[in-house]
C-alpha atoms as a printed R data frame, in Angstrom:
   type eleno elety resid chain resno      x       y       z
1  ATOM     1    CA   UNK     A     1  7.940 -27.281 -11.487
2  ATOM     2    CA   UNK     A     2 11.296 -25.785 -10.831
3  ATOM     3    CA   UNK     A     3 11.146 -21.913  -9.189
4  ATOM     4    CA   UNK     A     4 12.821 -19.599 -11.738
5  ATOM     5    CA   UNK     A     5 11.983 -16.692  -9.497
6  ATOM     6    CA   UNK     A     6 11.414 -16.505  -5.879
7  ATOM     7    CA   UNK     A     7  7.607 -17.261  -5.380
8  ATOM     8    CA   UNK     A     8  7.177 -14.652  -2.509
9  ATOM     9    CA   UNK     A     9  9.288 -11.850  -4.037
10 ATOM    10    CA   UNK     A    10  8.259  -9.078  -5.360
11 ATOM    11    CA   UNK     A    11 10.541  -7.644  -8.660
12 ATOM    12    CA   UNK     A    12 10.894  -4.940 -10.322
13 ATOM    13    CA   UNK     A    13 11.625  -3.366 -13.456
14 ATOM    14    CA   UNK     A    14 15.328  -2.586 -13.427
15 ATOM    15    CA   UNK     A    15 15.970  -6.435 -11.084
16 ATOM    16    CA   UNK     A    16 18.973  -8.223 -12.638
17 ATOM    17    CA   UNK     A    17 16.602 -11.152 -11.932
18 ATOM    18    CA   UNK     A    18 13.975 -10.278 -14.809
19 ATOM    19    CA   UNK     A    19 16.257 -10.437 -17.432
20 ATOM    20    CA   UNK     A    20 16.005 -14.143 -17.605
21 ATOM    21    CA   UNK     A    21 12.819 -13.361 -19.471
22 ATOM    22    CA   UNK     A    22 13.793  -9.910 -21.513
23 ATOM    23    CA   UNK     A    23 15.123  -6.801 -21.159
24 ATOM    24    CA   UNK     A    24 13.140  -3.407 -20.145
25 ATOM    25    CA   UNK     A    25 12.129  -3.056 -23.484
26 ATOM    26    CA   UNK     A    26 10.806  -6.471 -24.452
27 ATOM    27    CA   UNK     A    27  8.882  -6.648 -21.160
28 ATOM    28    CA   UNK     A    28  7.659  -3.081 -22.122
29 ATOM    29    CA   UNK     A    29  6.058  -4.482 -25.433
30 ATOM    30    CA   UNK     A    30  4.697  -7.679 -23.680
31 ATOM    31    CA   UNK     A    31  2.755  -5.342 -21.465
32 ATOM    32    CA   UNK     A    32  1.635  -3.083 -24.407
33 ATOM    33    CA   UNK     A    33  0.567  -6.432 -26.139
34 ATOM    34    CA   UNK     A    34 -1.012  -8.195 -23.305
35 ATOM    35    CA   UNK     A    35  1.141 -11.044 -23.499
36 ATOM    36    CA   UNK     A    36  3.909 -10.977 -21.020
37 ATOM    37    CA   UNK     A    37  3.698 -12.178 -17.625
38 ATOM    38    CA   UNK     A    38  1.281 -10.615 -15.088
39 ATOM    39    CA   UNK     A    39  2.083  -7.519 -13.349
40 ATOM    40    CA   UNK     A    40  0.495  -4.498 -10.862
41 ATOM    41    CA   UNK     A    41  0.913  -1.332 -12.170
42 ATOM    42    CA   UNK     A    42  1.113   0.813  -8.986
43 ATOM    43    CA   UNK     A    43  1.369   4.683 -10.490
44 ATOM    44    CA   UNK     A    44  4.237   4.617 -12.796
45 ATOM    45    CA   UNK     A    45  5.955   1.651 -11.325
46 ATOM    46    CA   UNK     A    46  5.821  -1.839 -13.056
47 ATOM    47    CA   UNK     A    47  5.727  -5.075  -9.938
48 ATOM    48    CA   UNK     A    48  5.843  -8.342 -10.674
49 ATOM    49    CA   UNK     A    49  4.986 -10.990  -8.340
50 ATOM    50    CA   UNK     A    50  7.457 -14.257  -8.270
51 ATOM    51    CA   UNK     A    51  4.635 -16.162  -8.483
52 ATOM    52    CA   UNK     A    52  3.251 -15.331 -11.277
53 ATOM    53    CA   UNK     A    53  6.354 -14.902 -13.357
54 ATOM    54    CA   UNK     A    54  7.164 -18.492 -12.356
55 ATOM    55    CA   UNK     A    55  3.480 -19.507 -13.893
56 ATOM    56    CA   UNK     A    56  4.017 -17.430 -16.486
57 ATOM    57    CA   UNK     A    57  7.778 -19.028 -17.183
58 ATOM    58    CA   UNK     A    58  5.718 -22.630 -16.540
59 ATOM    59    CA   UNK     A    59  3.057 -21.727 -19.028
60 ATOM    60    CA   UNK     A    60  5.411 -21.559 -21.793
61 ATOM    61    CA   UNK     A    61  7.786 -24.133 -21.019
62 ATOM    62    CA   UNK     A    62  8.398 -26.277 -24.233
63 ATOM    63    CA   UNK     A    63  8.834 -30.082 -23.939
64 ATOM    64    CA   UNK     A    64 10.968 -31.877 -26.945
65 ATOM    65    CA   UNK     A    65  9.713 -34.077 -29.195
66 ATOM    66    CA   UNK     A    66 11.930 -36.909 -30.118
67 ATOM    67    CA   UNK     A    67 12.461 -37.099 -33.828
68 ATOM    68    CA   UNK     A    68 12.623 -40.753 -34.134
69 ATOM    69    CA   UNK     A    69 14.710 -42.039 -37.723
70 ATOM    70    CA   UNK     A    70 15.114 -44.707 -38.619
């Protein structure tokens, strides 16, 4: 598995580095949903570990089918 984050870094909302995955407001309705990467909510700020946005970026990596014709 390639690293798309830095495994022992810890990011933030407002990091350049999480919009890879979505913007402020997508990550904001992932949460809401339960479906975005894990995350600590410590008070009002949002942390992401690198880890786990790494398994979370692994988790929906999609491999491509070849459409054989003939």
């Amino acid at each position: 598995m390639a690293n798309l984050f830095e495994q022992n870094r810890n990011y933030v909302l407002g990091d350049p580095e999480l919009e890879i995955i979505g913007d402020r407001d997508k990550l904001a309705q992932w949460r809401h949903k339960g479906i975005g990467p894990a995350f600590y909510r410590l008070g009002r700020k949002i942390v992401y570990r690198g880890a786990d946005l790494n398994a979370w970026a692994e988790a929906h990596r999609v491999e491509p089918v070849s459409m054989g014709r003939n």
